[in-house]
C-alpha positions as CSV (number, residue, x, y, z in Angstrom):
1,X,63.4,30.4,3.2
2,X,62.5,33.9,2.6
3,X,60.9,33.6,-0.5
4,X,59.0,30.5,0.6
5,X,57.8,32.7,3.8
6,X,56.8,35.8,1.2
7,X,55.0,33.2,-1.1
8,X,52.8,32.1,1.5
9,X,52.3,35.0,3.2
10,X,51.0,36.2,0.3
11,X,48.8,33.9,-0.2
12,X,47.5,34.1,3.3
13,X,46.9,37.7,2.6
14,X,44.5,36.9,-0.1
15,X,42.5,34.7,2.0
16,X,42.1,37.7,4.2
17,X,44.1,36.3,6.9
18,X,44.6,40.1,9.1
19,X,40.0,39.6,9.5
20,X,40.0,36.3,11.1
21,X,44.3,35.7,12.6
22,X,45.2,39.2,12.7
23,X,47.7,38.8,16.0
24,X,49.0,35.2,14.7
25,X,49.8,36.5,11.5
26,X,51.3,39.1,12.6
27,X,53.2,36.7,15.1
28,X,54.6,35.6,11.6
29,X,55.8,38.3,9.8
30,X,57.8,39.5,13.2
31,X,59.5,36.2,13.6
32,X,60.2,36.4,9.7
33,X,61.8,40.1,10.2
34,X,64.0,38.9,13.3
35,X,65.0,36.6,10.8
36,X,65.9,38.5,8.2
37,X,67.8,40.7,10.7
38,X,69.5,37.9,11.6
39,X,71.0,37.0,8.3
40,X,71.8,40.7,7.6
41,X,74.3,40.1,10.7
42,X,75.5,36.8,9.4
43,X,73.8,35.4,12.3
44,X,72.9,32.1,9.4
45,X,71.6,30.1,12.5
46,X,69.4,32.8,14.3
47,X,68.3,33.3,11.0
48,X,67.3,29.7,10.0
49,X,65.7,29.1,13.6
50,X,63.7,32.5,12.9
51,X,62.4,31.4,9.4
52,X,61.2,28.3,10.5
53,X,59.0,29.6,13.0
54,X,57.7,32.0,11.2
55,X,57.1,29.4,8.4
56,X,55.9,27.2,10.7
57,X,53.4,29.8,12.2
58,X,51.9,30.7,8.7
59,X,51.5,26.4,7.8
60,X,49.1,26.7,10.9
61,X,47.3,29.9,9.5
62,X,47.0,28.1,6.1
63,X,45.4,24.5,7.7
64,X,43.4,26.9,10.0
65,X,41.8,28.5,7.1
66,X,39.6,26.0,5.7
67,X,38.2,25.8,9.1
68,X,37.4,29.7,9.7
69,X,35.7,29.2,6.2
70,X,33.5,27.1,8.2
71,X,32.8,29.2,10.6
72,X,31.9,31.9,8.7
73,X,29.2,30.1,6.6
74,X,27.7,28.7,10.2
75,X,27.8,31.9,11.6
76,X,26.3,33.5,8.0
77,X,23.4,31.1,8.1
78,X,22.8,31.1,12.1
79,X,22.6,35.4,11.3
80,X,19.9,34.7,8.6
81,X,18.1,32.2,11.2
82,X,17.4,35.4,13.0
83,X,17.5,37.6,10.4
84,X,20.5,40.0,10.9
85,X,21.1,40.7,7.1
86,X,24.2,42.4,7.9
87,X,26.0,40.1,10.0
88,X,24.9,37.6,7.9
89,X,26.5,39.4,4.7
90,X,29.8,40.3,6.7
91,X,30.3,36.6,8.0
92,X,29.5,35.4,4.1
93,X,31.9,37.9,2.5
94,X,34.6,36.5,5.6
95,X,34.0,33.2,3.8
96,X,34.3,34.6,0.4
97,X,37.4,36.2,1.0
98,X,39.0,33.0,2.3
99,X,37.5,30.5,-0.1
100,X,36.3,32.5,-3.2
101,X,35.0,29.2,-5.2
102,X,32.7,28.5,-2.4
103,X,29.3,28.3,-4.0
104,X,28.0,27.6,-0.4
105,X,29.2,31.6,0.3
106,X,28.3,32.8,-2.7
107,X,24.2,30.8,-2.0
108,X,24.3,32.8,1.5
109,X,25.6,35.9,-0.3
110,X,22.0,35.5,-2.5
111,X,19.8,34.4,-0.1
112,X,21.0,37.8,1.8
113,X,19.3,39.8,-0.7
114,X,16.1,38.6,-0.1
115,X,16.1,38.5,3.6
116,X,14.1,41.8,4.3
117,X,11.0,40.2,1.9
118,X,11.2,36.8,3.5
119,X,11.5,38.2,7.2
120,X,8.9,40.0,6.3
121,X,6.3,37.6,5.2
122,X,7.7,35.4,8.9
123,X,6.4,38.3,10.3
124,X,3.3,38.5,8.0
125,X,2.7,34.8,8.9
126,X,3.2,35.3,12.5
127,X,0.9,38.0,13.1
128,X,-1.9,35.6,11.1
129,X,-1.3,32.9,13.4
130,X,-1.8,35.0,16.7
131,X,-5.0,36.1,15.0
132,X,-5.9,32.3,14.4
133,X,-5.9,32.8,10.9
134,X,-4.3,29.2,9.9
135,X,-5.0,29.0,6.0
136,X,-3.0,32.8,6.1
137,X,-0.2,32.4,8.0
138,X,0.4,29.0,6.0
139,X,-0.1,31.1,2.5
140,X,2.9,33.4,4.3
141,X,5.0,30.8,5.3
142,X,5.1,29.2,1.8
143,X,5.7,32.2,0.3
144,X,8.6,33.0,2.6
145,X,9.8,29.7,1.6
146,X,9.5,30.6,-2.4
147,X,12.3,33.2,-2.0
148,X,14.0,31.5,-0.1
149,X,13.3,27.3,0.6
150,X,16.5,27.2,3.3
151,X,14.9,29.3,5.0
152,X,14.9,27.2,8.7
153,X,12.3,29.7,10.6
154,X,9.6,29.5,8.0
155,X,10.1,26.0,7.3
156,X,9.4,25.0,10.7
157,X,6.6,27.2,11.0
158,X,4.8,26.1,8.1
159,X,5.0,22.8,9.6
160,X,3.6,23.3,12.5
161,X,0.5,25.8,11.4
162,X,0.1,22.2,8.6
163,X,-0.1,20.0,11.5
164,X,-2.3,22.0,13.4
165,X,-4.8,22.4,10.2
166,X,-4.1,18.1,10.0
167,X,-5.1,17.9,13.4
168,X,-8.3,20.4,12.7
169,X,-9.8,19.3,9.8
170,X,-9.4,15.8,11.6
171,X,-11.4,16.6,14.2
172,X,-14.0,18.4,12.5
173,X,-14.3,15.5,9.6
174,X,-14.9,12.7,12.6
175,X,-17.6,15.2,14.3
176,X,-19.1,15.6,11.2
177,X,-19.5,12.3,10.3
178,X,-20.6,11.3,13.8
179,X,-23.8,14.1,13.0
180,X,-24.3,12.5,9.8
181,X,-24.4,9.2,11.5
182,X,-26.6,10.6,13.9
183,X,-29.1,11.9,10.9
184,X,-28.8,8.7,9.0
185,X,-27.2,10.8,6.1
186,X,-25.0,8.0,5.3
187,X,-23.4,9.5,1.9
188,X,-22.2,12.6,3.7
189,X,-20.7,10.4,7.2
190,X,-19.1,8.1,4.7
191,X,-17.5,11.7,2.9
192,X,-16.5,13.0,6.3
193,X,-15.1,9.7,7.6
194,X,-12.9,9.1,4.2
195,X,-11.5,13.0,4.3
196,X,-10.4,11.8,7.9
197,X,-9.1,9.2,7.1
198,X,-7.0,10.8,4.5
199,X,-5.8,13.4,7.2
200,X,-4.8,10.3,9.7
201,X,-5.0,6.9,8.3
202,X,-5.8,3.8,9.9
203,X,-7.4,5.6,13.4
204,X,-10.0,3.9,15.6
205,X,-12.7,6.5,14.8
206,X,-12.2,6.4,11.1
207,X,-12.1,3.1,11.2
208,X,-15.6,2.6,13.9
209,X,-17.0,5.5,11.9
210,X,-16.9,3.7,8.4
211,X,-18.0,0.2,9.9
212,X,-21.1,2.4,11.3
213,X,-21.8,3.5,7.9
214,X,-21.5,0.3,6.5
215,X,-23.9,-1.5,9.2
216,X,-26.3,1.1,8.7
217,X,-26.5,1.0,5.1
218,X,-26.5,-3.0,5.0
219,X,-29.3,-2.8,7.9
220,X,-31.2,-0.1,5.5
221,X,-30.8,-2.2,2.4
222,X,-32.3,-5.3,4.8
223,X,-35.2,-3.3,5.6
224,X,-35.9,-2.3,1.7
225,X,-35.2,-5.9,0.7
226,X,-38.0,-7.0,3.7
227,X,-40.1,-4.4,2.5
228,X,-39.9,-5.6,-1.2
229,X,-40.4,-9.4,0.1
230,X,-43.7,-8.7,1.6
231,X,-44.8,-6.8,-0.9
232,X,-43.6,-9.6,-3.4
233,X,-45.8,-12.0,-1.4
234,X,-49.3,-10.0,-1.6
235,X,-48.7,-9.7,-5.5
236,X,-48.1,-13.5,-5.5
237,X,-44.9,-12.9,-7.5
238,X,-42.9,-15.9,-5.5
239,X,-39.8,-15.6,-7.7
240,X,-39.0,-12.0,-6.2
241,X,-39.8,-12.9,-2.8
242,X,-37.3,-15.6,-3.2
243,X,-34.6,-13.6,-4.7
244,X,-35.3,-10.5,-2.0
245,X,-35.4,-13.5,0.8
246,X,-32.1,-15.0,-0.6
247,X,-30.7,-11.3,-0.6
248,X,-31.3,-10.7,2.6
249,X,-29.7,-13.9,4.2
250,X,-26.7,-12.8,1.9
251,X,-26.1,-9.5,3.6
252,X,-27.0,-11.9,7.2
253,X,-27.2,-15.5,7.1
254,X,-29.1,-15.4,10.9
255,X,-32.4,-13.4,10.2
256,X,-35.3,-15.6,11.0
257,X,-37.9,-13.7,9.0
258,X,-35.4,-14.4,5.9
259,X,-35.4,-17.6,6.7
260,X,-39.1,-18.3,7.1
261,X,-39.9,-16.5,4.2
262,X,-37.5,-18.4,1.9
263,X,-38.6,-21.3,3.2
264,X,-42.4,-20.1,2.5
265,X,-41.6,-18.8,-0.9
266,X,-39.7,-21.3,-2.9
267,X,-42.6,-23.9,-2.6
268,X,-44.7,-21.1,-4.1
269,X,-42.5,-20.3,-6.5
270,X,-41.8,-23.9,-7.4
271,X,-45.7,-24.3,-7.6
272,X,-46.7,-20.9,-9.5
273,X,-43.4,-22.0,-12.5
274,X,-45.2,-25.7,-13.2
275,X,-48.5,-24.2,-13.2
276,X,-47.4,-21.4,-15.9
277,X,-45.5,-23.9,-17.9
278,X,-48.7,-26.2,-18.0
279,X,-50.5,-23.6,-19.1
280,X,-48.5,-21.5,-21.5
281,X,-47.7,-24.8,-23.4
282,X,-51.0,-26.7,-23.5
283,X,-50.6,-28.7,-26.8
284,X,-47.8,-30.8,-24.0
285,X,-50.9,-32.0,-22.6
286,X,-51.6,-34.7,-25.4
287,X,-49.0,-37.5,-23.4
288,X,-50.4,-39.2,-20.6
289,X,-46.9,-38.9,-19.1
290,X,-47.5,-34.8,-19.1
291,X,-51.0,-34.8,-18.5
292,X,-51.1,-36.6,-15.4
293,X,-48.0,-34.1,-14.1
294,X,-50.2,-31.4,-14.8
295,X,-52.9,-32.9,-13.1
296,X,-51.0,-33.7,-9.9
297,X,-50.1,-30.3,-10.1
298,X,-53.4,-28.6,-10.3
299,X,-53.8,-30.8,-6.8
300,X,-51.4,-29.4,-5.4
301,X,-52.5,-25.3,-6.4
302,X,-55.9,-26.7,-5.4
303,X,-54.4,-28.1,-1.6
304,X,-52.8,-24.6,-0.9
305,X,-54.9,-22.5,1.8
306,X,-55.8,-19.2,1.2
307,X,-54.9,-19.1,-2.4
308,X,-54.8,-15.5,-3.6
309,X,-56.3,-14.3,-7.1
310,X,-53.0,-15.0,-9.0
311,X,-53.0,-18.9,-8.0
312,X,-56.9,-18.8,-8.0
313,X,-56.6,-17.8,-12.0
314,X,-53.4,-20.5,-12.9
315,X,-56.3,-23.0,-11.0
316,X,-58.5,-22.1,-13.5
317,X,-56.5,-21.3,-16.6
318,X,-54.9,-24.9,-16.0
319,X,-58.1,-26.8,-15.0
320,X,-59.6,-25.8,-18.1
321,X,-56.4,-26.4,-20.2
322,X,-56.9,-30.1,-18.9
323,X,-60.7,-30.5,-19.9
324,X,-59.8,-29.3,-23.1
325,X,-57.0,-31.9,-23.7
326,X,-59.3,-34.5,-22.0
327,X,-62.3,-33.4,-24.5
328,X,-62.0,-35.7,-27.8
329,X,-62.8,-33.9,-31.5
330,X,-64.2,-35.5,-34.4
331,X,-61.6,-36.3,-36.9
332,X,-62.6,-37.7,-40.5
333,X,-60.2,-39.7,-42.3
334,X,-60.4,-40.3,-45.6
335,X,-58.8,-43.3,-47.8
336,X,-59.0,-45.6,-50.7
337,X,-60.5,-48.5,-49.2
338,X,-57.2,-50.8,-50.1
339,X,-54.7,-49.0,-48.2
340,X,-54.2,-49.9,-44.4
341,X,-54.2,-47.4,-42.3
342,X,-53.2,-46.7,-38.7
343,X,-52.7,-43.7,-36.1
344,X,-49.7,-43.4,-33.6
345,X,-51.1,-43.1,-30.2
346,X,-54.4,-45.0,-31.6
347,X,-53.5,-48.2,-33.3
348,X,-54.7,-49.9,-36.6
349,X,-57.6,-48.5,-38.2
350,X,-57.6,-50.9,-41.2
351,X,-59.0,-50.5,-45.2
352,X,-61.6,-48.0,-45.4
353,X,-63.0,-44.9,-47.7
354,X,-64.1,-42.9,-44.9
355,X,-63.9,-43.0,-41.0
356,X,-64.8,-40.9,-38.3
357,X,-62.9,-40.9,-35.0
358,X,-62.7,-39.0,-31.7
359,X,-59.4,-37.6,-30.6
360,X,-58.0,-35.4,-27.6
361,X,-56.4,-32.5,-28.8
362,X,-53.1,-32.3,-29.9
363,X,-50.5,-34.1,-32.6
364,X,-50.8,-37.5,-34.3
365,X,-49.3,-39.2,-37.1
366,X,-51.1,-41.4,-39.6
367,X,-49.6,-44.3,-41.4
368,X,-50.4,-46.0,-44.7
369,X,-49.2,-49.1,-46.1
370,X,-50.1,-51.0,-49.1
371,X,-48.4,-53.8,-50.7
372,X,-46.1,-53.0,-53.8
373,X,-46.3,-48.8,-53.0
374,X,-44.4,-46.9,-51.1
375,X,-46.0,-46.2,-47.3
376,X,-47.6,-42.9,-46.6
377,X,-46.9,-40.5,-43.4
378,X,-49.3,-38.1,-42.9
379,X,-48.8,-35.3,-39.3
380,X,-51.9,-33.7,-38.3
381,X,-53.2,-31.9,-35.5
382,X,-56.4,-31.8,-33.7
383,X,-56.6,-28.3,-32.7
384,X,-58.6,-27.8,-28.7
385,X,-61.7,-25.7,-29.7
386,X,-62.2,-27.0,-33.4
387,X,-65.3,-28.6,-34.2
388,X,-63.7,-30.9,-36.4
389,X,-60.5,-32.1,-38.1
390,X,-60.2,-33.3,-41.5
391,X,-60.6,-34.7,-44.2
392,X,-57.4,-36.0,-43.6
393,X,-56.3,-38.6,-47.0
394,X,-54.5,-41.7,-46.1
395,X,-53.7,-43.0,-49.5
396,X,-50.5,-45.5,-50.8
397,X,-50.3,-44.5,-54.3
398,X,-46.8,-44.3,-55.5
399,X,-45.8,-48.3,-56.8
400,X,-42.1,-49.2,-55.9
């Protein structure tokens, strides 16, 4: 029993038992020298009762060790909370000396050395935020935290000198969209509403203040596109006005000068595209079928009142496209005298050398047939302006 007692005494001694159980231990050794007293006497059963208290008294030191360890670190890292470097060093060594693997002592040990610079930039960074210097004291806190992140007083400070920048960049974002609003700078209240928004997501103003921006720009593209309408309508160009109409009732469905004005427009537009066809493609003008569109077309331009100078010129363009195709030229025909002939859209001419006839402008086919040769097709156009067409030969000369 007395080596076991000297074995872990020992070992309590190396965990610097006399620092943190000075009295108990020494409760122990006494208690082990009564009982080896005892058993220099021959007193075997004093001496057995003796050891095991004493034995028992350091088992209690040895469980009660891990938990001093414990309290030295807290009281270690509560001493660099307030920055007392050397009670913080003593209560870390305490730790040390009981547990020397303990990397948690050894990381207070470390972050005791650079206490003085870290305290000091605290201090740096309080003195900046009594001045109201917010962007400095944070620059201090983070650098108090880069020498040492654990550190719990900086940490909580940076926080709250951030939150307080959140809060004021918030507010001055909102106000400053709320002037742009007020200026009808849209670009800049839509910039100033977003950087809020980013600062504190989802908030009623942000929210109101983007909406605003968004009403006002669709209410300024409304007044553009009205603008354009109108001036769409004086230049007779119908198919803008109804694009810039359609446009608008796009952006809002319920404006009645959108409504009015599409419903003004698309005739004209309707109108102003048959009219242009007619006229760009006059040699269509040779069927009845096409003609008489064109016709009842140029009644309608005609019916319009007040007819600006666009529609007055498609009047003109198209009324004379019309007396053109209604005008017939002289066409000569020439043939054999043996070799019927006949024109589509005309009818049989019959045997002949040569024959005039009168035809509207545009495109015919002639047609020649003879017994024993191969029939003839011959296309020709009669060409508005021409004084005549022709000769145009009409002969079946290849037997079969």
């Amino acid at each position: 029993m007395a080596a076991r007692f000297a074995s872990q005494s020992a070992a309590l001694h190396g965990q610097a038992v006399e620092r943190w159980a000075a009295a108990e231990f020494a409760a122990a050794n006494a208690d082990a020298a009564a009982a080896a007293q005892a058993f220099e006497q021959r007193e075997y059963g004093a001496a057995r009762d003796a050891y095991g208290k004493a034995l028992a008294g350091l088992a209690a030191l040895t469980a009660r060790a891990k938990d001093e360890s414990t309290k030295a670190l807290a009281a270690g890292a509560a001493a660099l909370n307030r920055g007392d470097g050397a009670a913080a060093a003593a209560a870390f060594s305490l730790a040390l000396a009981i547990s020397p693997n303990d990397l948690a002592a050894r990381h207070g040990q470390a972050r005791v050395q650079t206490l003085g610079a870290v305290m000091a930039k605290v201090e740096d960074g309080r003195a900046a935020e009594r001045a109201g210097d917010l962007q400095a004291a944070a620059a201090d806190y983070r650098a108090a935290l880069t020498l040492d992140p654990d550190t719990a007083s900086a940490r909580q400070a940076l926080i709250r000198v951030e939150t307080t920048l959140v809060e004021r960049g918030y507010r001055r974002a909102v106000a400053a969209g709320l002037t742009a609003l007020e200026r009808n700078d849209l670009d800049i209240a839509e910039q100033a509403f977003t950087r809020a928004g980013k600062l504190h997501p989802g908030t009623a103003a942000v929210r109101d203040g983007l909406a605003r921006v968004r009403n006002a720009r669709r209410d300024q593209r409304i007044a553009e596109l009205r603008q354009q309408a109108a001036a769409a309508e004086r230049a007779e160009d119908w198919d803008s006005a109804v694009a810039r109409y359609r446009a608008v009732l796009a952006l809002d469905s319920t404006l009645s000068f959108a409504q009015s004005g599409l419903a003004r427009s698309q005739p004209r537009a309707l109108l102003a595209q048959r009219l242009q066809f007619f006229i760009r493609h006059p040699q269509r003008l040779d069927t009845a079928a096409v003609y008489a569109a064109a016709t009842a077309t140029l009644g309608q331009a005609r019916d319009v009142t007040g007819a600006g100078p666009v529609l007055r010129r498609q009047i003109d363009a198209l009324a004379g496209a019309l007396q053109v195709a209604a005008t017939p030229l002289p066409v000569l025909l020439v043939s054999d005298g043996i070799t019927q002939v006949a024109v589509y859209k005309v009818g049989a001419l019959g045997r002949f050398q040569t024959r005039n006839i009168d035809l509207r402008p545009g495109h015919y086919v002639a047609v020649g047939t003879r017994p024993g040769y191969r029939d003839v097709r011959i296309e020709f156009d009669v060409t508005p302006g021409a004084a005549a067409t022709g000769p145009i030969e009409v002969r079946c000369q290849e037997r079969v």
